[in-house]
C-alpha positions as CSV (number, residue, x, y, z in Angstrom):
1,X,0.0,0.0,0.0
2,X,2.5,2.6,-1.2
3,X,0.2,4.3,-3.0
4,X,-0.9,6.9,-0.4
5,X,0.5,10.1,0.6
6,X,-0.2,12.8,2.8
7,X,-1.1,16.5,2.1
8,X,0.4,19.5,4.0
9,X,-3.2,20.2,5.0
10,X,-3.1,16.9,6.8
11,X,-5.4,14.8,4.2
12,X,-4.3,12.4,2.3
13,X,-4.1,11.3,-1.0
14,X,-4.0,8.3,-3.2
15,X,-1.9,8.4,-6.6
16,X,-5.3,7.9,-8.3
17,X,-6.7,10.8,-7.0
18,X,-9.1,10.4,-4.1
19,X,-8.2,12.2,-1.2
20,X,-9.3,11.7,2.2
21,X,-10.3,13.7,5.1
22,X,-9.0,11.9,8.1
23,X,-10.7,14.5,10.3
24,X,-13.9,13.7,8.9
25,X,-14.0,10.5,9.8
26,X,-12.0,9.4,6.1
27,X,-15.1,11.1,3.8
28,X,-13.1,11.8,0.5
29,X,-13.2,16.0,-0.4
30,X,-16.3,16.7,-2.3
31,X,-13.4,18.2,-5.2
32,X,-11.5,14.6,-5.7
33,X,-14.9,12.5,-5.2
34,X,-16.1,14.0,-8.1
35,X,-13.0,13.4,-10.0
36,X,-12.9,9.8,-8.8
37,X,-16.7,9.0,-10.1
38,X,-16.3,10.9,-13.4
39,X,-12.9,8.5,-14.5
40,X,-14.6,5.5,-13.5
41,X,-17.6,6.7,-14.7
42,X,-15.6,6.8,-18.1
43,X,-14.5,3.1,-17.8
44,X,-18.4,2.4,-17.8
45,X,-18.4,1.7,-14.1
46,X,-21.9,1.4,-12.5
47,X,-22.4,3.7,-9.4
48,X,-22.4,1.3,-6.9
49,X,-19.2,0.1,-7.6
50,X,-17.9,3.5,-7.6
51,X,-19.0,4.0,-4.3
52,X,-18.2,0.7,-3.2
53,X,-14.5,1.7,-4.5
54,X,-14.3,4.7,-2.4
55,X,-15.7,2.9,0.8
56,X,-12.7,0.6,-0.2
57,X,-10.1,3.4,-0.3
58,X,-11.2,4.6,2.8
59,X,-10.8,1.5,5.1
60,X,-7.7,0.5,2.9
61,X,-6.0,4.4,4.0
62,X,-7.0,3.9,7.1
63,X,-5.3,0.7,7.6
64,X,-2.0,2.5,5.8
65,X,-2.2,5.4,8.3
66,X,-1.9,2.8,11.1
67,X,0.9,0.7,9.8
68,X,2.9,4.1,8.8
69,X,2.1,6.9,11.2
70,X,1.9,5.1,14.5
């Protein structure tokens, strides 16, 4: 899971785009959400596994943050 990094306004981001709000209990930023849903939007991704994806994301940063910054 290398594929995170954080932001000097504390959130971080994943090389794909999405970037979380750890304060926020990991929501994504309304800005990179809408990024996110329109690129897999183009692949011809339904919805639900766009937000399944991002649900993903989250939990998967979440476990990185643990292993990296504890």
């Amino acid at each position: 899971m290398n594929d995170w990094y954080i932001l000097p306004n504390g959130n971080i981001k994943h090389m794909n785009g999405l970037e979380l709000q750890p304060e926020k209990d990991w929501l994504p930023t309304e800005q990179s959400m809408e990024a996110f849903t329109h690129a897999l939007r183009a692949q011809g991704k339904p919805d639900a596994l766009i937000i399944k994806a991002m649900m993903d994301l989250a939990i998967e940063c979440e476990a990185w943050v643990q292993e990296n910054l504890s």
